[in-house]
VOGU-3710 file (C-alpha; in Angstrom, 3 decimals, decimal comma):
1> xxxxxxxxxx> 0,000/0,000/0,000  2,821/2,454/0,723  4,467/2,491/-2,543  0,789/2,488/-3,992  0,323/5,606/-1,893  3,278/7,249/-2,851  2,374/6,801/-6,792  -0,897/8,334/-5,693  0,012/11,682/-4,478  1,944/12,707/-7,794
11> xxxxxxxxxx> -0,991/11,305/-9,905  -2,458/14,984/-9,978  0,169/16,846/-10,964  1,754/14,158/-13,057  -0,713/13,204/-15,038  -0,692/14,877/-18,328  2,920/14,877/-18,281  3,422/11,112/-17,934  1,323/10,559/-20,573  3,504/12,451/-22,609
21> xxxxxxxxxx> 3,132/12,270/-26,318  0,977/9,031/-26,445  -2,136/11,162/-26,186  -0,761/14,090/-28,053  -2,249/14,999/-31,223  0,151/14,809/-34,359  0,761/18,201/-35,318  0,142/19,441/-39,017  3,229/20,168/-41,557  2,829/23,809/-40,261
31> xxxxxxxxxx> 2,968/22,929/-36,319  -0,361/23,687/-35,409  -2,962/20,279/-34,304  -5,754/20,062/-36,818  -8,997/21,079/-36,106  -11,646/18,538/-34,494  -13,572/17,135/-37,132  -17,217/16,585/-37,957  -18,773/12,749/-37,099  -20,018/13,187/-41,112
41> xxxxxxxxxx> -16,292/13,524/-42,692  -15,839/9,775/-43,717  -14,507/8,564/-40,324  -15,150/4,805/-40,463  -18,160/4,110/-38,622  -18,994/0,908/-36,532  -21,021/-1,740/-37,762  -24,437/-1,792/-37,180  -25,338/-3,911/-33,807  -29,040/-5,192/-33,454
51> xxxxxxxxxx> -28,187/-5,506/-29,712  -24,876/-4,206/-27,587  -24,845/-6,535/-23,980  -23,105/-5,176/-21,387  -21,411/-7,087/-18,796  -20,420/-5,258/-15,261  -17,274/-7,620/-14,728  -19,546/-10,197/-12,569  -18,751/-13,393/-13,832  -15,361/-12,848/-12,568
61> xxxxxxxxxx> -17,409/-13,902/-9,222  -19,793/-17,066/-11,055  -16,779/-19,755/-10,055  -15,155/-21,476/-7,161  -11,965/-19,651/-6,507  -8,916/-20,016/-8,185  -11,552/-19,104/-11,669  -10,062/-20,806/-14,868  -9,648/-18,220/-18,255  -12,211/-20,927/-19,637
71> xxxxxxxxxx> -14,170/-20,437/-16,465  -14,360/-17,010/-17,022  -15,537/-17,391/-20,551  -17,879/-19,593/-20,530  -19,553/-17,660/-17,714  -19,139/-14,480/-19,886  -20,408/-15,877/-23,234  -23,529/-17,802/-21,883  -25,874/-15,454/-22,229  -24,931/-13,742/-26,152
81> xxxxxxxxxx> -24,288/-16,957/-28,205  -26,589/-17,422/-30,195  -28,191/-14,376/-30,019  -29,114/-11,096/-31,614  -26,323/-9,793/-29,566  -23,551/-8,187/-31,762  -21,679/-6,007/-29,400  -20,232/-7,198/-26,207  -19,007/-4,179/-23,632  -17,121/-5,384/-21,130
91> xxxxxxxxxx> -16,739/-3,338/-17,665  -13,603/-2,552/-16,532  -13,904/0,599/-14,915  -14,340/1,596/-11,192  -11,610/2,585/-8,688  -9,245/-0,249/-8,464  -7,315/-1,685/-11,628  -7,904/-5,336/-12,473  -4,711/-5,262/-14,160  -1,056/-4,553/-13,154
101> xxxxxxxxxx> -1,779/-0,634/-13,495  1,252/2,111/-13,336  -0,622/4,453/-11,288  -3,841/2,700/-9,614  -4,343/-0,050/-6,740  -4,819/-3,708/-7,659  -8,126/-5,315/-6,892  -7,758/-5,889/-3,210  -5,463/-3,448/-2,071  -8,342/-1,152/-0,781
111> xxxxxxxxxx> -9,044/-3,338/1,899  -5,909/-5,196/2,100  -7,099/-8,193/0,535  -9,378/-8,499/3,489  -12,508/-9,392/2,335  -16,370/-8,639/3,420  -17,986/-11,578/1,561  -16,345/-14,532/0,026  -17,872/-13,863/-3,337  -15,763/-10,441/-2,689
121> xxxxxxxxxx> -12,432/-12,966/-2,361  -13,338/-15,098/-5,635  -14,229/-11,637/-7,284  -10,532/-9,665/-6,846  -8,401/-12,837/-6,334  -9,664/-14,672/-9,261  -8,464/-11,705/-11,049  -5,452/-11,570/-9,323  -4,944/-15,088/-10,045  -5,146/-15,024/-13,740
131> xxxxxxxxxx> -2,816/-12,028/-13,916  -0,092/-14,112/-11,835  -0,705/-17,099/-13,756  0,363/-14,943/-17,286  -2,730/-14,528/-18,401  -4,635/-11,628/-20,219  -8,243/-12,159/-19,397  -9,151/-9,197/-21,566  -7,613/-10,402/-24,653  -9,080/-13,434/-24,173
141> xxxxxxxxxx> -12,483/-11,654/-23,936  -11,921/-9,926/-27,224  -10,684/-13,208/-28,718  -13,919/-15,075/-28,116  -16,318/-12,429/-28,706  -14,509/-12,307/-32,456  -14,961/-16,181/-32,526  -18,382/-16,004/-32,053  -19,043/-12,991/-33,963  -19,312/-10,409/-31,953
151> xxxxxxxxxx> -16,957/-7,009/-31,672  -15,989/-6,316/-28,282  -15,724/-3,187/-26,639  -13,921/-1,967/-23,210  -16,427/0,121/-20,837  -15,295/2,536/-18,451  -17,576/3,831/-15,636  -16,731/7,150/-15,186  -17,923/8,097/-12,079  -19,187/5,252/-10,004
161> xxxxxxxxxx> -20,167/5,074/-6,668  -20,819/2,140/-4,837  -19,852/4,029/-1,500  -23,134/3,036/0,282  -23,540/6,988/0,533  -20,190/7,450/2,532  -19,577/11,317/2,961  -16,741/13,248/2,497  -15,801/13,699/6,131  -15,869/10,139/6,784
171> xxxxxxxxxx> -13,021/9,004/4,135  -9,936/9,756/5,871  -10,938/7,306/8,592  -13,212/4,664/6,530  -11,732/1,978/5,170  -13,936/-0,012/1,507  -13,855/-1,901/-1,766  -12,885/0,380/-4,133  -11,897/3,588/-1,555  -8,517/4,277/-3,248
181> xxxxxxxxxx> -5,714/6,386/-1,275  -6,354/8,953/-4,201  -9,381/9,718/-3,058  -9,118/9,825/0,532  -5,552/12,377/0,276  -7,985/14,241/-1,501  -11,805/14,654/-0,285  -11,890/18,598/-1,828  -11,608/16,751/-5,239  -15,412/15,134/-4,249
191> xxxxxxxxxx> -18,834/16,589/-5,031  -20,132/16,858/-1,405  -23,413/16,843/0,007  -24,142/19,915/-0,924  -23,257/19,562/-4,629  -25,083/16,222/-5,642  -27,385/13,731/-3,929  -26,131/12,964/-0,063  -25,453/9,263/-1,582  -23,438/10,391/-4,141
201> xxxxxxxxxx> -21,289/13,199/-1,936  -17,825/11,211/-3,038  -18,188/10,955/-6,517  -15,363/12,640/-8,314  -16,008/16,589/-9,002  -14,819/16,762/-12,847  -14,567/19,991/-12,361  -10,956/19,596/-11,188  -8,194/19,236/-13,596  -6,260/17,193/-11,534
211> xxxxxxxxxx> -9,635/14,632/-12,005  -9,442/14,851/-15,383  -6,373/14,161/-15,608  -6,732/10,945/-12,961  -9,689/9,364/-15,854  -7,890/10,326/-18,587  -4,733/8,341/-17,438  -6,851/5,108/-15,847  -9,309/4,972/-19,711  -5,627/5,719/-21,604
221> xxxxxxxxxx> -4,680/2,216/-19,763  -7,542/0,361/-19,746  -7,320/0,724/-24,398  -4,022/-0,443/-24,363  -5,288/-3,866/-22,067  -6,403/-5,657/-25,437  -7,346/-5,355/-29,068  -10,410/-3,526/-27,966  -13,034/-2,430/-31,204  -13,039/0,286/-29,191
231> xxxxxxxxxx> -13,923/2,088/-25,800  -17,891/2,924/-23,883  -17,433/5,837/-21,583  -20,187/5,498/-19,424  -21,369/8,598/-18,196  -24,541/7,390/-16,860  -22,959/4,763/-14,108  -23,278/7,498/-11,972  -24,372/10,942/-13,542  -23,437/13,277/-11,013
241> xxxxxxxxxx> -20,224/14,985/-12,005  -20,217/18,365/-11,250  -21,700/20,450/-8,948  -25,481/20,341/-9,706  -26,451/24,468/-9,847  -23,217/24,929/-12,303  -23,269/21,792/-14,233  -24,721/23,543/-16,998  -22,294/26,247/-17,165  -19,596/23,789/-16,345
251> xxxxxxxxxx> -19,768/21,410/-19,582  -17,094/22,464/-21,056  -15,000/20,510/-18,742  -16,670/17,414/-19,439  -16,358/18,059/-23,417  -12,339/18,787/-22,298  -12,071/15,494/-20,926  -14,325/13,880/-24,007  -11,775/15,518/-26,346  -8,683/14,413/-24,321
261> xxxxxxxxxx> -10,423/11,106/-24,940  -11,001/10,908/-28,384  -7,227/12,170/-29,265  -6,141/9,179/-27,023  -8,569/6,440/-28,987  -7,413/7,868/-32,723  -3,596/7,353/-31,358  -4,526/3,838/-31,169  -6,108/4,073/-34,226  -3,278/4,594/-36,268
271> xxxxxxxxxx> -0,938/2,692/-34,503  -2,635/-0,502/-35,389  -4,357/1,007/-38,849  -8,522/0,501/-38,063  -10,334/2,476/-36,151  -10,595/2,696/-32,152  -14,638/3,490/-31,796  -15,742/5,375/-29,104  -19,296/4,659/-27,489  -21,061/7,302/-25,021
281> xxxxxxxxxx> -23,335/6,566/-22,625  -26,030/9,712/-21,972  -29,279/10,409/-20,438  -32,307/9,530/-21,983  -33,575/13,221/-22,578  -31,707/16,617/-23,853  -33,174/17,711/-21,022  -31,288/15,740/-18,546  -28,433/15,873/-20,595  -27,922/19,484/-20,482
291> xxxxxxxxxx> -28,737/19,462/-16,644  -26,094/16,614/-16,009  -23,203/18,492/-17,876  -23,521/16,256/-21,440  -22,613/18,781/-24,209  -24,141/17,185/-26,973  -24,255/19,382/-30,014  -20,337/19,761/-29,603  -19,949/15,987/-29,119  -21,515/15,963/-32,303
301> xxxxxxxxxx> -20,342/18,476/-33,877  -16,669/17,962/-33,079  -17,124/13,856/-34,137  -16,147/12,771/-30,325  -17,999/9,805/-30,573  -19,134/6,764/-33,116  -21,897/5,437/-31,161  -24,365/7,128/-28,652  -26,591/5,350/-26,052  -29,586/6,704/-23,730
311> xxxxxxxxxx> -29,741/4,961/-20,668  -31,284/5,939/-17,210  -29,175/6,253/-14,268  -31,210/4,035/-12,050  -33,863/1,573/-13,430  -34,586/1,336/-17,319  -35,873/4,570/-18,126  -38,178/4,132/-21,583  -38,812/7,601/-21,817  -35,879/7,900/-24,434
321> xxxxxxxxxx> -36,356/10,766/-27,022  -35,511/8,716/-29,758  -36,901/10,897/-32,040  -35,051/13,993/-30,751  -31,644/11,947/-30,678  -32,452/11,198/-34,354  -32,805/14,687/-35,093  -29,658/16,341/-33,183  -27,490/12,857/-34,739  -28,763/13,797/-38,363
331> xxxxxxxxxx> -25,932/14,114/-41,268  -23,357/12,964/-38,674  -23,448/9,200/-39,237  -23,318/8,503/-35,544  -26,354/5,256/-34,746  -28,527/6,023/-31,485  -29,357/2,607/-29,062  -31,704/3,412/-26,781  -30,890/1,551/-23,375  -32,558/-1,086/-21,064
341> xxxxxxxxxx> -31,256/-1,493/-17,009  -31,565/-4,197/-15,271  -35,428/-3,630/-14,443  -38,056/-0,829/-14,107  -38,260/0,842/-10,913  -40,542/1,642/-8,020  -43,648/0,137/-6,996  -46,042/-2,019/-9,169  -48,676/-5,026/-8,346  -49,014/-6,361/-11,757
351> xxxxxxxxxx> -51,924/-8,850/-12,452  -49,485/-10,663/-14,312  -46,295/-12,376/-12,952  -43,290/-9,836/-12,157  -41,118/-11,241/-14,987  -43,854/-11,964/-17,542  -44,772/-8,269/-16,533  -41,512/-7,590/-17,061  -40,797/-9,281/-20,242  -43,624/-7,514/-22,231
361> xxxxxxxxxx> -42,674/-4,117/-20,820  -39,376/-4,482/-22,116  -40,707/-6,025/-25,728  -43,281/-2,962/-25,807  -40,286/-0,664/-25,450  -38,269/-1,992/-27,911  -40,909/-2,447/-30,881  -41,601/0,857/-29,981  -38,075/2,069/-30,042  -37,577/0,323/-33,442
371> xxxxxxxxxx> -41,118/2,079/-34,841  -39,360/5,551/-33,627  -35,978/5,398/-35,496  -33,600/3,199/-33,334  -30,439/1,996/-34,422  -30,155/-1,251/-32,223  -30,919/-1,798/-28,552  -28,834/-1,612/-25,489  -29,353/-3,861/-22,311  -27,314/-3,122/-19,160
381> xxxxxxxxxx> -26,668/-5,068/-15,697  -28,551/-8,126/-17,122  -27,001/-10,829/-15,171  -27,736/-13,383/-16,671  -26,756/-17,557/-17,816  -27,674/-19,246/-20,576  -31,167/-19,264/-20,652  -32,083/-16,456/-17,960  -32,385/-13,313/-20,783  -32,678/-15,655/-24,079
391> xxxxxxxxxx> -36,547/-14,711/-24,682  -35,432/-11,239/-24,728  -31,924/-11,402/-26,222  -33,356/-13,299/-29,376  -36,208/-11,251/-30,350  -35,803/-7,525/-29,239  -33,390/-7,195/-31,984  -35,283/-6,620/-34,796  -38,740/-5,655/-35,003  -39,052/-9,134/-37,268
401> xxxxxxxxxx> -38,599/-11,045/-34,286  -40,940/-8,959/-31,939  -43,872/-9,532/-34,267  -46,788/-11,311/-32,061  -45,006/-11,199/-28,800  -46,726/-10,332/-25,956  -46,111/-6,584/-24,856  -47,333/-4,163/-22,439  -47,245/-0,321/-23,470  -47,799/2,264/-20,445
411> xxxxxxxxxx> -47,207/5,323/-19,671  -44,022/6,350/-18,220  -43,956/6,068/-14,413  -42,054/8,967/-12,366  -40,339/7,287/-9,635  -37,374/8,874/-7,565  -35,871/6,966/-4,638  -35,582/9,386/-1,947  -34,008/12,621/-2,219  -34,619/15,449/-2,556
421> xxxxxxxxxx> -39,338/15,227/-3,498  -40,185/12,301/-1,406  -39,294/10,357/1,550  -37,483/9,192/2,765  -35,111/11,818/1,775  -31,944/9,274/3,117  -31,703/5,724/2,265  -29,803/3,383/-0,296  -29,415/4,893/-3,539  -31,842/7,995/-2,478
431> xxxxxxxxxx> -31,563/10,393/-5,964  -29,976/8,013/-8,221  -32,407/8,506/-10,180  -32,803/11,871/-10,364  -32,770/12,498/-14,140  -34,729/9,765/-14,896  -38,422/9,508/-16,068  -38,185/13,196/-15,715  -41,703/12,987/-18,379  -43,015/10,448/-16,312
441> xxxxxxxxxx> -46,895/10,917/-15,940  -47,621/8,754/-13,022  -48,129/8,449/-10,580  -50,682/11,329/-10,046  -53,145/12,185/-7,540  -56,443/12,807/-8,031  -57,779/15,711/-6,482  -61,077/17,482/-7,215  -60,679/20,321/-9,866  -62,857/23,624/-10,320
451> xxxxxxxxxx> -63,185/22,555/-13,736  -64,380/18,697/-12,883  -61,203/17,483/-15,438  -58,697/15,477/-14,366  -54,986/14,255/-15,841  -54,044/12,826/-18,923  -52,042/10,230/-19,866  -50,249/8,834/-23,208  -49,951/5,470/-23,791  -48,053/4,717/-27,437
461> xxxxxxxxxx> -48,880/1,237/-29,216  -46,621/0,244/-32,037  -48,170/-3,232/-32,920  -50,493/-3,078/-35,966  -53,639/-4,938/-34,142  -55,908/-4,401/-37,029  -53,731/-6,396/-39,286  -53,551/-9,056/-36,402  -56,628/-9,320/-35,505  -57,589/-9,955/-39,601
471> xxxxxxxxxx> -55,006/-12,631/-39,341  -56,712/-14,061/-36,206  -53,395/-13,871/-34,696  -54,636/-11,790/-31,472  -55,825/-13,362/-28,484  -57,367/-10,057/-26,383  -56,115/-6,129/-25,627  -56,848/-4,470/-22,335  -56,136/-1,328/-20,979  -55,464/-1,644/-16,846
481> xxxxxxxxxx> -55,424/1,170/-14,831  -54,696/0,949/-11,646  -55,356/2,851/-8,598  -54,308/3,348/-5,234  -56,023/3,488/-1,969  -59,008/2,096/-4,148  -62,109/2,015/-2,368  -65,709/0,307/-3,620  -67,197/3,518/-2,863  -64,819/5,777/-5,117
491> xxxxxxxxxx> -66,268/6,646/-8,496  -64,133/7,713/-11,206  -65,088/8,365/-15,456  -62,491/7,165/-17,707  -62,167/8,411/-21,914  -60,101/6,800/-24,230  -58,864/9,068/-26,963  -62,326/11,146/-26,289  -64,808/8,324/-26,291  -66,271/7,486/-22,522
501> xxxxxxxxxx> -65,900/4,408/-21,148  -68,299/1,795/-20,225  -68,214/0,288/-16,261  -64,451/-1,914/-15,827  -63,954/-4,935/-14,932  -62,599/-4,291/-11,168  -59,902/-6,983/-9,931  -56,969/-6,836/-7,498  -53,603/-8,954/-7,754  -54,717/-10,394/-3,744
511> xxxxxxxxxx> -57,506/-12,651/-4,671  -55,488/-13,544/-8,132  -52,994/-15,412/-5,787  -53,689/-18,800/-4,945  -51,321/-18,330/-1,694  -52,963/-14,938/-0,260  -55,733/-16,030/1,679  -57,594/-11,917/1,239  -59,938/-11,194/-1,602  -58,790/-7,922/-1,603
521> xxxxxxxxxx> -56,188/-5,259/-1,854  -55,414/-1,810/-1,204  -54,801/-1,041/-4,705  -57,568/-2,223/-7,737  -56,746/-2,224/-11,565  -60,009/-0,869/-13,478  -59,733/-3,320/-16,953  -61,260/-2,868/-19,898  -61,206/-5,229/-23,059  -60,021/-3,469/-26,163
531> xxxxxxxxxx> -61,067/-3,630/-30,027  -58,139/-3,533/-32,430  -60,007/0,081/-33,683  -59,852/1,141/-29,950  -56,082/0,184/-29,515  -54,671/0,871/-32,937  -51,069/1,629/-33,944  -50,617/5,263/-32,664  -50,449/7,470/-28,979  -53,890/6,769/-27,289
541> xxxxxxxxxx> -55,392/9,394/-24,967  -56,652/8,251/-21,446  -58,297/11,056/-19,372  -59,502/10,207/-15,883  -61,933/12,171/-14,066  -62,619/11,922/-10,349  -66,459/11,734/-9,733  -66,259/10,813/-6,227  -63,623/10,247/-2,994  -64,797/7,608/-0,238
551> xxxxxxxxxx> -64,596/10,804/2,501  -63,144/7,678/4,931  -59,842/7,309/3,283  -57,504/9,967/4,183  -54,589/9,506/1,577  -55,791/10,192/-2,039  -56,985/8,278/-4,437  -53,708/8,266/-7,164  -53,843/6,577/-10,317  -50,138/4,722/-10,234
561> xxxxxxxxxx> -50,287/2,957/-13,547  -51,826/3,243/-17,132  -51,103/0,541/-19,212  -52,383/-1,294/-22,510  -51,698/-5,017/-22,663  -51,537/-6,527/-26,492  -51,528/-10,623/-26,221  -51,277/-12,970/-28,946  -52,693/-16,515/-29,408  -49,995/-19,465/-28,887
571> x> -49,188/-22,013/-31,689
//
C-alpha cells in the first residue's frame, strides 16, 4: 500500500505529463494540431449492432476460486451466443485496476485483501490469479467475442459510486472496496453533500483538472489492455459529475475530458491502422443531458464519438427521445441505441407475474423504439446464464422477431428513490435517479378540480392490431389502470382518446394469488377489453376524471399505472 500511496500523491500533478506524447495529437506540416472534425467527414463508422450486452465484470465472481480463463468465458459468453447480440461491452472501470496498473491499486489493495464476503475474495483474487498465472483475461475476452461474432468493446464507468452513501468527512478514517488512497488524500476533489445527492457526496467533481487528468490516465490504460473495437465511456454509471447548480455552465470541462479522450482512442487508431470506436453513454432526454453536464451538439459536432446510447441512471428509463436523438445525430453518421437497465423501478402489483410483466414491458419498449428510429438496442446489468435473458436477447433485436409477442405499453412512471421530493429523503441509492423519467406521468393524484377534469395520460402502441386481428393472430387487448387506496365507494369516469368508457372490470392482484388467503387489496386495476379500432397503432389518450372520494380514506386516491396489454394466441 505504501508504494501504492506514494504513486498516488503525484498522480495529480503528473498526469498529463506522464502521458507524454501518447495522447498528443500529431501536429500538421505547419505545427499547429488540426482542427476537431465533424462525425459526417468519412470517419469509419462501426457496424451496425441489433443488440450491444453489457457485462459489469460479474462473472469474474460465477466460479469457485482459483476461476479458470475458460471459467471465465464460458460464464461471460452464456448469455450472447446465439443471439441477436452483436456487441459485447465489457466493464472494466471503477476505482481499483484489475490489471497490473502504473498508477492505480490492484483489486484488493483497498481493503488489504481483506474481504467482506467470500464472493468479494473469488471476485478480486480470481483476477489476481489469472494475472499471476500470465494470463490476459481481456484479450481473451476480445478473442472469443470475435470467434463467435461479436466485436468487443472496453467500458469505463466514469464516475461510479458504490460508497453506500459514505460522505466526504468520513473518508480519511473509513476503510472499503474500491476507496482508493487517491481519493481519501484528496476529499476537496469530491462533489459533497451539498453539490449532488447525499449518496453520491464522493463521486469525483470533474470539475478539477487534476480529475481529469486521474480518468484520462486510468481509460488511456484500460485501451491499451487488449485489441479492444473500441472504448464505452459510461457517463450514466453514476451521472453526477459536477456540482449540480453549475453543471450547466460547467460542460465544457466534461467536453475537455471527451476531447482528451477521443485524441487518445485515434492514437490507437493509427498505430494498429482501423479504427478505435468510441461509445457514449447519456441520459435519456436533452433535457437531462444538459442538466447533467452532457454537451451534446459539440460531441456531435466535433465527431467525439461513433456510437451514442440513452440509458437511465437508475432503473430502465423508456422515456428515451428517440426521435429527438435522431434529429440532433442527423448528417453525422453517428447510430442512437436506446438503453434497457436491469429492471423498471418503483412500486407495481401487476396482475401478471413480475417477470412476464416484465418481459412484455421491455418487448413494448423496444418495438416501440424500433417504430421511432432506433439503431439497435442496449441492455445493461442483465445478469444473466444461458437461458435467464434468451426470450429477450433473441427477439428484441429486430422488429421481425418482436412480431406477435406479448407486450405491455404504459405510460411512463415517475419514480425517484428518496431525495430530494419524497421520503425518505436518506436511504440506499436515495436520488440516483434523479434524471430519470423526468416525463413520467404517473403516478398522479387525483384531487377534485374547479373545472371537474382530471390528468391525462399517453400510452403509445406500435403493434399493428388491425392487421392481427384480420389474421386471427390476437388473443385479447386491455387497458389496466390501476389505482391506489381504491375504495368500492370511489367513483371515477375514464375516456379513451375522447370516447367514454363503459363500467371496468374491477380486480386486485390479492384474490389472483392462490397463496394470499384476502380477496382484496389496497390497490384495484379498473380493466377494460379493447377492439383492435380502440387500440390501434398510434399514442392513445386516457383522461380520468374523479367523480367521487370515499370521505373515509384519508390519503388520495392516485392513479399509479396506465397501461395497454396486447396478447397474442400461442401455436
Amino acid at each position: 500500500m505504501e508504494h501504492t500511496r506514494r504513486t498516488f500523491l503525484g498522480a495529480g500533478a503528473l498526469g498529463a505529463a506522464a502521458l507524454g506524447n501518447a495522447l498528443a495529437t500529431p501536429p500538421t506540416a505547419s505545427g499547429a494540431k488540426p482542427a476537431a472534425r465533424p462525425a459526417s467527414d468519412g470517419r469509419p463508422k462501426p457496424p451496425a449492432y441489433r443488440i450491444i450486452y453489457n457485462w459489469d465484470g460479474a462473472p469474474h465472481d460465477y466460479s469457485e476460486f482459483p476461476q479458470s480463463q475458460e471459467q471465465f468465458l464460458d460464464k461471460v459468453y452464456a448469455p450472447m451466443k446465439d443471439t441477436q447480440v452483436g456487441a459485447h461491452f465489457w466493464c472494466l472501470g471503477t476505482h481499483e485496476a484489475k490489471w497490473a496498473s502504473q498508477f492505480m491499486e490492484m483489486v484488493g489493495d483497498t481493503v488489504d485483501r481483506k474481504y467482506d464476503s467470500v464472493r468479494s475474495m473469488r471476485h478480486s483474487e480470481g483476477v489476481r490469479a489469472m494475472l499471476e498465472r500470465g494470463e490476459n483475461p481481456y484479450q481473451a475476452v476480445v478473442d472469443r467475442g470475435h470467434e463467435l461474432g461479436m466485436q468487443v468493446y472496453a467500458s469505463i464507468r466514469m464516475n461510479d459510486n458504490h460508497f453506500r452513501g459514505m460522505q466526504v468527512s468520513e473518508m480519511a478514517d473509513t476503510q472499503m472496496r474500491g476507496l482508493t488512497q487517491l481519493r481519501r488524500d484528496h476529499p476537496e476533489w469530491c462533489l459533497g453533500p451539498r453539490q449532488a445527492p447525499k449518496w453520491f457526496a464522493a463521486s469525483w467533481n470533474f470539475a478539477i483538472p487534476e480529475v481529469r487528468e486521474h480518468r484520462l490516465r486510468h481509460v488511456t490504460e484500460v485501451c491499451r489492455l487488449a485489441d479492444w473495437d473500441g472504448v464505452e465511456l459510461d457517463w450514466q454509471r453514476h451521472a453526477f459529475h459536477l456540482p449540480l447548480d453549475d453543471a450547466y455552465r460547467l460542460r465544457y470541462t466534461l467536453t475537455d475530458l471527451q476531447r482528451a479522450l477521443r485524441r487518445m482512442t485515434e492514437q490507437i487508431g493509427r498505430e494498429r491502422g482501423r479504427p478505435f470506436h468510441v461509445a457514449v453513454r447519456v441520459a435519456t432526454t436533452l433535457e437531462s443531458c444538459g442538466r447533467i453536464g452532457y454537451d451534446l451538439p459539440v460531441w456531435i459536432k466535433e465527431g467525439l464519438c461513433d456510437l451514442m446510447i440513452a440509458g437511465g441512471g437508475a432503473g430502465t428509463d423508456y422515456g428515451v427521445e428517440v426521435e429527438a436523438f435522431q434529429d440532433l445525430l442527423k448528417d453525422s453518421g453517428i447510430p442512437f441505441y436506446p438503453g434497457f437497465d436491469s429492471g423498471f423501478w418503483g412500486p407495481h402489483k401487476s396482475l401478471l407475474p413480475r417477470r412476464q410483466w416484465n418481459t412484455a414491458m421491455v418487448r413494448a419498449a423496444a418495438n416501440a423504439y424500433w417504430e421511432r428510429g432506433a439503431d439497435g438496442m442496449y441492455v445493461f446489468n442483465w445478469h444473466a446464464n444461458e437461458k435467464t435473458r434468451r426470450p429477450l436477447l433473441t427477439t428484441i433485436g429486430a422488429p421481425e422477431t418482436l412480431k406477435r409477442t406479448d407486450k405491455v405499453y404504459a405510460t411512463l412512471h415517475r419514480y425517484v428513490g428518496g431525495w430530494p421530493f419524497s421520503e425518505p429523503k436518506e436511504g440506499a441509492w436515495a436520488g440516483a435517479d434523479f434524471h430519470d423519467r423526468i416525463y413520467g406521468e404517473t403516478p398522479v393524484k387525483l384531487y377534485p378540480t374547479l373545472t371537474e377534469e382530471g390528468p391525462g395520460f399517453h400510452v403509445g402502441v406500435y403493434d399493428d392490431t388491425r392487421k392481427e386481428a384480420r389474421a386471427g393472430s390476437l388473443e385479447k387487448i386491455e387497458l389496466q389502470l390501476e389505482l391506489k387506496n381504491h375504495s368500492v365507494n370511489d367513483r371515477v369516469e375514464v375516456r379513451l382518446d375522447g370516447n367514454l368508457l363503459p363500467k371496468p372490470e374491477i380486480r386486485n392482484v390479492a384474490a389472483e394469488d392462490p397463496d394470499n388467503p384476502s380477496d382484496v387489496d389496497e390497490d384495484s386495476w379498473l380493466v377494460w377489453g379493447l377492439s383492435p379500432d380502440q387500440a390501434g397503432r398510434g399514442v392513445h389518450h386516457v383522461q380520468v376524471r374523479l367523480l367521487k372520494r370515499d370521505p373515509r380514506i384519508r390519503p388520495p386516491l392516485t392513479v399509479q399505472s396506465v397501461e395497454i396489454h396486447v396478447s397474442y394466441r400461442r401455436g
